[in-house]
N, C-alpha and C positions, 0 to 999 in steps of 0.2 A: 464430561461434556467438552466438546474440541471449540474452540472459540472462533466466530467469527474471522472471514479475510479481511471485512470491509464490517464496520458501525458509521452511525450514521448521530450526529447531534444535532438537533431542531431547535430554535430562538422559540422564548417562551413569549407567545403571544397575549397569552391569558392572564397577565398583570399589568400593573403600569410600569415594569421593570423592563423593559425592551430588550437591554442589553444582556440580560440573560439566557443561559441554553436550558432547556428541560434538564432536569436531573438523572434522566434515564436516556439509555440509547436506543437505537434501532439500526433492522437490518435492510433495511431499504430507506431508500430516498424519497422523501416526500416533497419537498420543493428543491429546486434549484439554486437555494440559497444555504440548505443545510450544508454540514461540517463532516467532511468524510476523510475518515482515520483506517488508514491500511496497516496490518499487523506486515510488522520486516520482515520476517520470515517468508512469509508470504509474494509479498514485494520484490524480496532476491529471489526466488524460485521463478517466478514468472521472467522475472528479468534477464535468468542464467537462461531458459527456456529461449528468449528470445533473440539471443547471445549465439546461442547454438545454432539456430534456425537462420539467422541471417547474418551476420558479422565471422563466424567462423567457416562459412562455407563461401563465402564472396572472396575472402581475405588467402585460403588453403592455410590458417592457422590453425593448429592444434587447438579444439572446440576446448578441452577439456584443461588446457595453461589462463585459456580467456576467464571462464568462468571459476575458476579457484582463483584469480590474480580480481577478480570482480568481487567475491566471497569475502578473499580478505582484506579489503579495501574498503567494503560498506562496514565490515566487524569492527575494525581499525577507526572507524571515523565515526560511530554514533556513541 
């Protein structure tokens, strides 16, 4: 099973406990106030994608120094 890009955590409504989240996730958003958690992997591919598509073609830098110099930078720092 390949795991969600995006989960989703929801305030448990249905106690007197407010400040709690449901114990389970979800893949959609159901109000505008849930908790949405992106897997990094994820997060850096769209980000290298976006890297390429605009920053390395505006710039005439090498698309592919930006995004490994991006790669090891987010590895390096979580």
């Amino acid at each position: 099973m390949k795991a969600p890009e995006k989960i989703y955590l929801q305030e448990n409504t249905t106690t007197d406990c407010y400040d709690e989240l449901w114990p389970e996730w979800f893949e959609a958003r159901a109000k505008d106030n849930d908790i949405e958690y992106t897997r990094t992997d994820a997060f850096i591919e769209k980000a290298c994608e976006w890297l390429e598509k605009n920053i390395a073609e505006a710039t005439g830098i090498d698309s592919y120094a930006i995004t490994e110099s991006f790669k090891q930078a987010m590895e390096n720092n979580l």
